[in-house]
Phi, psi and omega in degrees: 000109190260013200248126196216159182340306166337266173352231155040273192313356185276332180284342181280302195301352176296301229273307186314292211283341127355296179260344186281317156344284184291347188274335173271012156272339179269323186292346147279003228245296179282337158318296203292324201274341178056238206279001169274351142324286184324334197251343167260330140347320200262342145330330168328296204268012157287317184186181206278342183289299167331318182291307168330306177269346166296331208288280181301343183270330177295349178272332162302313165273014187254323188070032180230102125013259176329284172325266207327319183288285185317337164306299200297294190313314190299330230248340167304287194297325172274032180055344168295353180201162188269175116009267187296334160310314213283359201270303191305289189323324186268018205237308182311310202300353198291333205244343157271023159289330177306323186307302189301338168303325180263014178273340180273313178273019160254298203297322221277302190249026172227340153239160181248090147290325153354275202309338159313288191286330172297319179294315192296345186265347188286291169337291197260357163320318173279003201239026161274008196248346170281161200306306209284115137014286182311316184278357167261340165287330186307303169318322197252008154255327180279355157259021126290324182293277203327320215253321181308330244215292187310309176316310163332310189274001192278312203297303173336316194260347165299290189320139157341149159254123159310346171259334168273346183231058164332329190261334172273354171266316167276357146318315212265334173294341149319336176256018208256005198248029155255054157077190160314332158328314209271339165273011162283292190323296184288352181314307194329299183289338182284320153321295174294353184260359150267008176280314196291298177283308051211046195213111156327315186298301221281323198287333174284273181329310162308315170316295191299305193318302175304343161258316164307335196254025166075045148313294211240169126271170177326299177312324175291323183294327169291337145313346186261316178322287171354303174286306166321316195237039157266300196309350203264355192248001187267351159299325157275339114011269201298289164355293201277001177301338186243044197229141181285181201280334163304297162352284194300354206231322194251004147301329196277332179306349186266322168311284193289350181267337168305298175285345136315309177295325175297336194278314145332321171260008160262342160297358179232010184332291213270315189273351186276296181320288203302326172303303189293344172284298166338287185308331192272322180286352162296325172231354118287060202286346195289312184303298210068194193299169173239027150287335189295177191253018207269185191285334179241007115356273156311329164281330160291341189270341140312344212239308180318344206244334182279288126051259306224285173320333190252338156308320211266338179275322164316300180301312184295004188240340177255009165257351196253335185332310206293318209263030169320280176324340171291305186312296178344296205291329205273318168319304201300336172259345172270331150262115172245157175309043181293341187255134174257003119354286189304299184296359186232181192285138184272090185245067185239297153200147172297105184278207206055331181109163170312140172294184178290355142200180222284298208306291189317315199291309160294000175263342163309287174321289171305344170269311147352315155283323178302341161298307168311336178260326177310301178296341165286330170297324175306309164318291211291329157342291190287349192260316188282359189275320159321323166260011161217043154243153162305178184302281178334283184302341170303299174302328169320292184318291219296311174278013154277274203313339166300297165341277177326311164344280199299330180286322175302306157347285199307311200282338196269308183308289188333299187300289185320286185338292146334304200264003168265311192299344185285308183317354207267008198248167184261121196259155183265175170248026168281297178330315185320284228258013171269306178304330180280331180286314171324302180323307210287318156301320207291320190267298167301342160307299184317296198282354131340275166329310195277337190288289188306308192304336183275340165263011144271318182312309169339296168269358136302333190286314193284329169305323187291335194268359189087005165278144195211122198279160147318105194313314192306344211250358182276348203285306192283340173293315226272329154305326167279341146319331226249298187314269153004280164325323193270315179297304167315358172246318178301319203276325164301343160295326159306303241272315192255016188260331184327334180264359150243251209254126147250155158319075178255339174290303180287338154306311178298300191305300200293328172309292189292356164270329147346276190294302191316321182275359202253011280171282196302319180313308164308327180307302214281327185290316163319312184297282160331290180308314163273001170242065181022054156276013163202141174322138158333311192277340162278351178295299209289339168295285173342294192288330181313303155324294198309305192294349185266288174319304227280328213255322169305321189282337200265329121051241182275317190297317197266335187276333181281312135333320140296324145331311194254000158073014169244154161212122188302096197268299210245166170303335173314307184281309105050279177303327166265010181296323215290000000 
């Protein structure tokens, strides 16, 4: 036996280069599509067909699986797409993973691409240095594809040769001579080896080398395909453990339709492989079958094993469509709904972890934030309720809005958090400057939050103490609530616009009607005082609203102005915007 330790690290280092290859083909990949990912990402909430093709198509460009269902489980947990949405995306992603099988097994073993791929990093090498964005995203996915293909061959030339080394070859031919056992047995190993690479593609790609140098046969490698795509569903699995119960329901939904599906083609395994030999020999008549051991046999038996994955993944989604719904109730009783928590509104933090890339992952953040402006609506509700409810209903607010606080805290740290973890990636500088603005929203939401909740406190102090504003002067609050309310809906109306035209103009009318009423407000508070139709300490609660509202407006005014990626500095320009 001549294969020594040595070896072996040459081959984990293969495989590294291998995975480092796909990973920088896929994050350029996700560059170049910007915002149109984002735009097949919307596919999502129509239907179950559509999610089929939204599924395969994001998976084609994440070249993951993997990604996409953990994509899919964070956008479930996070309210963006339902459950039963989240079903069609996992089923498409089922069927675009195949795509790498045949990319490997054309480029990697039917032509010598090396010499290809060195060249292509050789091309595009110089055009990471240029100015325009594209041609450099373009640039860092075609030397990946490059680094990918060069890793192949590395793996290729790692593994073992089965005529020097007789004895790991007749090991691994020990298990193969039990039968139906022994394709129980390799699912088993294509599972752990995707567990192990935590990559569909690479767990695909070890195969196929092992069946081209005569390691494993046809049969086995399709046992292994097998196994790879029960394993490829335990990552999102592990994702959703810190996920709400929906999460968890379209992970397990990614679980059990896999493993129906592996279970059905293993009762039909052997005329299904012998169908998929027929065919290859119909149109490679030359190879003869790929059961046989002879070398080209074996290199056709690659293009036989992709054949074999996208057949089998195509069917299962068009013999399991029917029975979707069936699968739903059976997740749905086996995850059950126990926190009415889940089912109600969620504003807590984002999980899963980042998306498969910056764009999706700031496009996460931002729906989020949009929950965030939702719940700030939720306050003034609760702030404004306070002054034409009993007592009874008073105390209800006052301890919503005490509440609420406490989530916005929670919430600018969660988002901050998230949006450092984005930062930490090599970023565009559209990304760049999206992620800062975000900070900078995150941060005047919060202290919204923090405003409303210090004018409650207020008006707790004037119940216990007993004080009462003038119907003239709750009349003019309850008006500039109203002011107040009308920015606040506008800037959520930006908020889901940001990606077309924002309102800065109507944002701009309403500030300065703000600042105007907060002007007439003082006149009347002053006005008041003198001629004592209310005490000093109610005067002094009274301006305390103006100046807190006044400040809320001011704000809201700054988050929309982050939106629209401009700043207004001073009022002058404000007034010649008008």
């Amino acid at each position: 036996m001549t294969y020594t330790f040595f070896d072996f690290l040459q081959l984990v280092g293969a495989l590294g280069i291998f995975i480092f290859g796909m990973k920088i083909f896929s994050d350029g990949l996700q560059k170049v599509a910007g915002s149109k990912l984002r735009s097949i990402l919307k596919g999502m909430t129509k239907n179950r067909f559509s999610g089929i093709i939204t599924g395969f198509g994001a998976t084609t460009i994440t070249q993951s699986s993997t990604t996409t269902t953990v994509m899919v489980v964070s956008f479930v947990n996070a309210g963006l797409i339902t459950f039963i949405e989240s079903t069609g995306v996992i089923m498409g992603a089922n069927i675009g993973t195949t795509v790498t099988a045949w990319m490997v097994s054309i480029f990697g073993f039917q032509m010598r691409i090396t010499p290809v791929a060195i060249s292509m990093i050789g091309l595009f090498f110089p055009f990471l240095f240029f100015g325009r964005e594209k041609l450099r995203n373009l640039a860092e996915a075609m030397i990946g594809f490059g680094i990918l293909f060069i890793g192949l061959e590395f793996i290729k030339e790692a593994v073992p040769d089965i005529r020097e080394n007789p004895e790991m070859f007749a090991f691994l031919d020990s298990f193969t001579g039990f039968g139906f056992a022994s394709i129980l047995l390799f699912v088993l190993v294509g599972t752990v080896l995707t567990l192990l690479t935590q990559s569909s593609s690479a767990a695909t790609a070890i195969t196929l080398v092992m069946l081209f140098e005569g390691w494993i046969s046809f049969p086995i490698a399709a046992a292994m395909i097998l196994g790879e795509n029960i394993g490829t569903t335990v990552t999102a699995n592990i994702a959703a453990l810190i996920g709400n119960v929906h999460a968890k329901r379209a992970a397990r939904f990614h679980f059990f339709f896999n493993v129906i599906g592996v279970t059905w083609m293993l009762f039909l395994i052997n005329p299904f492989l012998h169908g998929i030999d027929t065919i290859m020999q119909y149109f490679i008549p030359d190879v003869g079958s790929m059961f046989d051991a002879t070398d080209q046999a074996r290199a056709a038996a690659t293009l036989g094993i992709s054949l074999f994955h996208t057949t089998f993944n195509v069917l299962n989604v068009l013999i399991l469509f029917a029975f979707v719904p069936a699968i739903i109730r059976l997740v749905e009783r086996i995850q059950k709904d126990k926190d009415s928590v889940d089912t109600a509104f969620r504003l807590q933090y984002i999980s899963g972890g980042l998306m498969s890339s910056a764009e999706l992952s700031i496009a996460q953040a931002h729906k989020e934030i949009e929950l965030f402006g939702k719940l700030i609506e939720k306050m003034h509700y609760s702030f404004s309720g306070l002054f034409f409810k009993k007592q009874k209903k008073q105390e209800k607010f006052l301890k919503k809005i005490e509440k609420r606080e406490q989530i916005t805290d929670n919430i600018e740290l969660e988002i901050s958090d998230y949006l450092t973890q984005i930062s930490s990636a090599n970023l565009s500088s559209e990304a760049t400057r999206r992620i800062r603005s975000m900070h900078s929203i995150i941060n005047d939401l919060e202290r919204v939050g923090d405003l409303y909740y210090q004018m409650s406190k207020t008006f707790e102090d004037m119940m216990e103490l007993d004080v009462a504003l003038p119907k003239e002067a709750v009349v003019e609050v309850s008006d500039y609530l109203d002011i107040i309310l009308k920015a606040i809906k506008l800037m959520r109306e930006n908020m889901t616009n940001v990606n077309g035209k924002v309102k800065l103009q109507g944002a701009i009318d309403l500030e300065n009607e703000i600042n105007n009423t907060r002007d007439s407000m003082k006149e009347a508070h002053y006005r008041r005082l003198e001629q004592g139709i209310y005490t000093s300490q109610a005067g002094v609660i009274f301006l305390d609203y103006i100046t807190r509202l006044e400040k809320i407006g001011d704000h809201i005014f700054n988050v929309q102005e982050a939106l629209a990626g401009k700043k207004l500095k001073t009022h002058s320009e404000m007034l010649v915007g008008r």
